[in-house]
C-alpha positions in Angstrom: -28.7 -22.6 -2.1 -26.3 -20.0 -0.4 -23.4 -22.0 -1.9 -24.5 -21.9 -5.6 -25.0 -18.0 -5.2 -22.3 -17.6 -4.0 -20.5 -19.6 -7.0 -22.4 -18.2 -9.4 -21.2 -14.8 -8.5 -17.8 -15.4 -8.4 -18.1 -17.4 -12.1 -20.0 -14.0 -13.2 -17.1 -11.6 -11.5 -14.2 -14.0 -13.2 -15.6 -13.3 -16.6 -16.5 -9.7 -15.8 -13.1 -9.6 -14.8 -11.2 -11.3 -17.7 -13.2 -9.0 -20.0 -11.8 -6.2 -18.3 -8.2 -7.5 -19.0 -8.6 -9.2 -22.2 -11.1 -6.6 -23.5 -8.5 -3.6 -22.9 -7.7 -3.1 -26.3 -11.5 -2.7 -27.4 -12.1 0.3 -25.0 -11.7 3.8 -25.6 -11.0 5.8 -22.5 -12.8 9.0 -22.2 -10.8 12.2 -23.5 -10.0 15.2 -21.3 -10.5 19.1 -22.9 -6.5 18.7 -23.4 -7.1 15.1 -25.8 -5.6 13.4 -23.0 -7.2 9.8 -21.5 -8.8 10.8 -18.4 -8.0 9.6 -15.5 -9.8 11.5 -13.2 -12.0 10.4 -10.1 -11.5 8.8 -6.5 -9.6 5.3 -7.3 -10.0 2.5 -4.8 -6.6 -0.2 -4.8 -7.7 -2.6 -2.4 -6.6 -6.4 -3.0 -6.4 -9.7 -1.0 -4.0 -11.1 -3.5 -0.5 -11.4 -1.8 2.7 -9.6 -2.6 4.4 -12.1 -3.0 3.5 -15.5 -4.6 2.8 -19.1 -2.3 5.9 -21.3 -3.5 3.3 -24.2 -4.3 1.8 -22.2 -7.4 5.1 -22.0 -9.0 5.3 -19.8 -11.9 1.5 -19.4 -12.1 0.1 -16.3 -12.6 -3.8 -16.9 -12.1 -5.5 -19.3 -9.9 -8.6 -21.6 -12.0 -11.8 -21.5 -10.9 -12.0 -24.5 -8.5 -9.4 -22.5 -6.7 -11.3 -19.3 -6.0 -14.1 -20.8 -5.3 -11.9 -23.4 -2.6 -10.8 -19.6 -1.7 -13.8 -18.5 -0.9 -15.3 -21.2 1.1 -12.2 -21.3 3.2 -12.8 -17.6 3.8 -16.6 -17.9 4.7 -15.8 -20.8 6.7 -13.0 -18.6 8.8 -15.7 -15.9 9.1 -18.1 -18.8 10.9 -16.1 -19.7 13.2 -14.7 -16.4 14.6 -18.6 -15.3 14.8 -18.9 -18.7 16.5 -15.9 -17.5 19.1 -16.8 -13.8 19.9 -17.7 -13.3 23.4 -18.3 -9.0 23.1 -21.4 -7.6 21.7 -22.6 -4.6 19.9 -19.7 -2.4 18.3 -17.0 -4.5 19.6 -18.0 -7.4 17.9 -17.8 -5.7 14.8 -15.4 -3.0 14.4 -12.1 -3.9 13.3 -13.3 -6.7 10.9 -16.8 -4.9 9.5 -15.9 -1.1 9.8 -11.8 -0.6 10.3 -10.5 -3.0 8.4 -10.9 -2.6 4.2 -11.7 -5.9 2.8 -10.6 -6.3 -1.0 -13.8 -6.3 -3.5 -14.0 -9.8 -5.6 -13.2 -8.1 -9.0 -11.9 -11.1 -11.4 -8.5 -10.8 -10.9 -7.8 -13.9 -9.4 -3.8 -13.7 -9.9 -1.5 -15.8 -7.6 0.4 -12.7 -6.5 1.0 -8.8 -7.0 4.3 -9.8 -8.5 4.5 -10.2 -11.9 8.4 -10.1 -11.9 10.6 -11.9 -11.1 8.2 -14.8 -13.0 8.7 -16.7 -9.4 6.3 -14.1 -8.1 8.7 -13.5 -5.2 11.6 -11.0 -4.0 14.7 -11.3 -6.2 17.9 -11.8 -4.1 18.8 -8.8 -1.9 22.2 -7.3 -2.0 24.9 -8.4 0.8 24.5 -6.7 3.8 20.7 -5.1 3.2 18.4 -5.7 5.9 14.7 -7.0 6.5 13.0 -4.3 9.0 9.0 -4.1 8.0 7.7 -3.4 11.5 4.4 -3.8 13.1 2.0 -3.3 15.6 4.7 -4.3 18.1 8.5 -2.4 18.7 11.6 -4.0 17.2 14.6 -3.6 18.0 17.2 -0.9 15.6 18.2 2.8 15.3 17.7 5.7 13.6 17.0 6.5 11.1 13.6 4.4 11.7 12.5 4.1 7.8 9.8 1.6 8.0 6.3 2.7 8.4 4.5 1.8 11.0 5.6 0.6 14.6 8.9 2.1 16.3 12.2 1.1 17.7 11.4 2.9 21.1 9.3 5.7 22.8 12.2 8.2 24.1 11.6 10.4 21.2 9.5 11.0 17.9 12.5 9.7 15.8 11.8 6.3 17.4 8.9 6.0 16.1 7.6 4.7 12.3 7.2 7.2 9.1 3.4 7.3 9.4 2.9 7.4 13.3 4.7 10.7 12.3 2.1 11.7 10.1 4.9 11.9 7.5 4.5 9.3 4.9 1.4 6.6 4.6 1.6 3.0 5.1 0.5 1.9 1.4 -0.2 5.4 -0.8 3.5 5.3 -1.4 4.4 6.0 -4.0 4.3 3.3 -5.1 0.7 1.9 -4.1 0.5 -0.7 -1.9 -3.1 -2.5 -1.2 -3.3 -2.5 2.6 -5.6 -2.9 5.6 -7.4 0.3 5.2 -7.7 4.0 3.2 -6.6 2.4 -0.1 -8.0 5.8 -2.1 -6.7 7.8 -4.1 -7.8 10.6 -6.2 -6.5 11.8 -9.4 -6.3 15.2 -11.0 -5.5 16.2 -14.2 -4.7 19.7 -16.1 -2.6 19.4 -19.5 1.0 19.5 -17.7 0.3 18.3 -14.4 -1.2 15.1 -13.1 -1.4 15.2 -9.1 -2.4 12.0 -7.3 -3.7 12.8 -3.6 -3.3 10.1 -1.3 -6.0 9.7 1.6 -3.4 8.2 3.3 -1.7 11.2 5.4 -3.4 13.3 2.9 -0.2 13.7 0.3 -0.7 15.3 -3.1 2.3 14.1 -5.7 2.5 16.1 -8.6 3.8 15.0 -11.6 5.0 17.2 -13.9 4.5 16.1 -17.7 6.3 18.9 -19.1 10.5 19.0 -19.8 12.3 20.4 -17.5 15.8 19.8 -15.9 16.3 17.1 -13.5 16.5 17.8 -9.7 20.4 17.8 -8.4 21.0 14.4 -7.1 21.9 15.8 -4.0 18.3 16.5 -3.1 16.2 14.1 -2.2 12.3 14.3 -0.8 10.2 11.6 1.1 7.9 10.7 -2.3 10.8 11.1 -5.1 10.2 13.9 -7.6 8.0 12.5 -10.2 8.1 13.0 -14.1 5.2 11.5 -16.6 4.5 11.6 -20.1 2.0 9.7 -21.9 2.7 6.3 -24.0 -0.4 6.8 -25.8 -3.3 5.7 -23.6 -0.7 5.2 -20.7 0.5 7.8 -18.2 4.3 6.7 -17.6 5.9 8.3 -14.6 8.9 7.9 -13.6 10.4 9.0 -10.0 13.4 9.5 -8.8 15.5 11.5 -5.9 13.8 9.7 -3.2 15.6 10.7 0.4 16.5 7.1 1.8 14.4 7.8 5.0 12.4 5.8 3.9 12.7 1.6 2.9 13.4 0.7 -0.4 10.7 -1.9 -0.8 8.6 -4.6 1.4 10.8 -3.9 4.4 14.3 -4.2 2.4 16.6 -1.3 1.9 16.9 2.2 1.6 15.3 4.2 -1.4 18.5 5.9 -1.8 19.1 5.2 -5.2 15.5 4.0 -5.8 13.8 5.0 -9.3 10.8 3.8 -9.6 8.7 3.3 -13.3 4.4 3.6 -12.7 2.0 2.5 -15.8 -1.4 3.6 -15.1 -4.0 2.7 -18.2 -7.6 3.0 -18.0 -9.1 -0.1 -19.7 -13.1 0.1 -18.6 -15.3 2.7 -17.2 -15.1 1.6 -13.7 -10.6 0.4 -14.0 -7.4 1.7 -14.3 -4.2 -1.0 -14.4 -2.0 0.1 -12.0 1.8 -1.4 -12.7 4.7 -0.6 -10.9 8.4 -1.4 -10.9 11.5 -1.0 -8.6 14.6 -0.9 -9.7 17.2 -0.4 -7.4 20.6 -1.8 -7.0 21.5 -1.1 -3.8 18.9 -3.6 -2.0 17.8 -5.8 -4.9 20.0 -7.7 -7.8 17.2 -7.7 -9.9 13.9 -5.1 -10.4 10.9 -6.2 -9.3 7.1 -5.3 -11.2 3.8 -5.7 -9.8 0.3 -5.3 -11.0 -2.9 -3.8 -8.8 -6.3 -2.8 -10.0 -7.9 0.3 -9.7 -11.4 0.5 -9.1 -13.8 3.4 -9.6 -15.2 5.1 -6.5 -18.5 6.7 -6.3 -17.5 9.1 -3.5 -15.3 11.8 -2.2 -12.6 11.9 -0.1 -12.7 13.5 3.0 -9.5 14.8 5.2 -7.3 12.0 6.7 -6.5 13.7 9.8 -3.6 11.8 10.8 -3.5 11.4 14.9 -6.7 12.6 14.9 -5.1 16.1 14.8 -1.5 15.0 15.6 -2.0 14.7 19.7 -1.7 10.8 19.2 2.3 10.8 19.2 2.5 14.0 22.1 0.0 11.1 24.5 2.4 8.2 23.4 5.6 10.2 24.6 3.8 11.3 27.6 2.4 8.4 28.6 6.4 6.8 28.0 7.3 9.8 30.3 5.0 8.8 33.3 5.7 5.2 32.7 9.8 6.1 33.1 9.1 7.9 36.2 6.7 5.3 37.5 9.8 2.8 37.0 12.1 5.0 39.0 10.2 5.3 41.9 9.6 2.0 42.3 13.7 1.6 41.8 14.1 4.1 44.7 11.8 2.2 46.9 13.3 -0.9 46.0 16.8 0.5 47.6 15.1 2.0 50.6 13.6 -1.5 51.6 16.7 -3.0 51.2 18.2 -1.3 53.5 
């Protein structure tokens, strides 16, 4: 019984969802006071489809139906297991998978990967010389600059540490946006020559100016680009450039030194936006690379990302390295005192 509920609402969200993509042409998004699509609202751009495509689908773009539904199963049958294998109780049992972590809505789009080009659905070649440096809970080795996101290379200073443990740039709001494990919000504002999208990630507001105006000097460069739009009738086009190569170009690759990246955002239903992004950037790939995420329509607000929970998480991780050094070199001291 479970199981043919279950498959019946996956059949019902597939459809839903191919209308949603197929039926773009047939809606009408709703008009601002300026005659302008509007975009406006909290946008949610959580997805479980991977970057970058499994090499066993191919060329592929969309898994069928038997394949969603093996998806599923698999996933539900994961879930079992680790319930099965949890010896905690009450809020530790739960946290991280039920109220941390953001798990991706079943919305239709059933696509093999994010990547839409190359038609591989995977990273084009990378220039000679760039280097893979995405991070992670755990510290790597390097120097600085340290341009990936989250993580560090050590703990003697803040520079060692990753872009948004530094509360300066998030971990998926980008720009571009990247679905990730939690906070994938955004909200967007609109007046007739400015569109501002405000990341809950680290709380950033791009603006995007859709007037003419001269371009920034080349020489200046800021963490999210300076970003330019225009619309292509129902789309909003932006295109941004002048990033400041602190941070990576893409996926761990790179520098976004000479970075410009090209953002298609077209409302197609009441409740979706099409989110489509592309990097082009020479000096880390030899070819651009596209990719397609769905908005979704949130009924909410956001509230203030306060990023270290007012900024004291990075002071107690320096600190705590501090006592841990000093710790070290007493027991060194000792060490030469008992040798004696």
């Amino acid at each position: 019984m479970t199981s043919n509920r279950i498959k019946l609402i996956l059949i019902s969200l597939i459809f839903q969802g191919s209308g949603a993509v197929f039926g773009a042409e047939e809606y009408v998004a709703p008009r601002t006071q300026w005659g302008q699509p509007d975009l406006q609202g909290v946008w949610n751009f959580a997805s479980n489809v991977p970057m970058e495509r499994p090499e066993e689908f191919g060329d592929r773009q969309f898994l069928t139906e038997e394949e969603v539904l093996a998806a599923q199963r698999e996933k539900f049958s994961i879930g079992r297991r680790r319930e099965s294998t949890r010896t905690s109780t009450g809020i530790e049992a739960f946290y991280n998978d039920t109220m941390w972590m953001e798990r991706a809505r079943v919305d239709g789009v059933v696509r093999t990967s994010l990547l839409v080009y190359p038609l591989s659905g995977r990273l084009p070649e990378r220039v000679e010389g760039v280097t893979h440096q995405p991070g992670g809970e755990r510290d790597v080795p390097g120097g600085r600059p340290v341009r990936f996101a989250v993580g560090g290379i050590g703990r003697d200073g803040p520079e060692d540490r990753g872009l948004s443990e530094r509360c300066l740039v998030g971990f998926n709001a980008g720009p571009q946006l990247m679905p990730s494990v939690y906070n994938n919000n955004v909200q967007i504002v609109q007046n007739k020559d400015t569109v501002v999208i405000f990341a809950e990630m680290v709380h950033d507001a791009r603006l995007i100016r859709l007037t003419e105006g001269p371009e920034l000097d080349e020489k200046v460069g800021l963490w999210s680009g300076d970003s330019r739009g225009y619309w292509d009738g129902d789309t909003l086009v932006i295109t941004t450039k002048n990033f400041n190569g602190l941070t990576q170009s893409f996926e761990g690759y790179g520098s976004s030194k000479n970075k410009v990246l090209y953002e298609r955002l077209t409302r197609v239903g009441p409740d979706t936006i099409n989110y489509e992004f592309t990097i082009d950037d020479p000096s880390t790939f030899t070819d651009k690379v596209t990719a397609i995420v769905k908005l979704a329509k949130v009924s909410s607000q956001l509230y203030e990302y306060a990023c270290h929970e007012g900024n004291y998480g990075m002071g107690n991780m320096l600190r705590a390295a501090r006592d841990r050094d000093a710790t070290a070199f007493t027991d060194r001291v000792r060490e030469m005192f008992d040798d004696r």
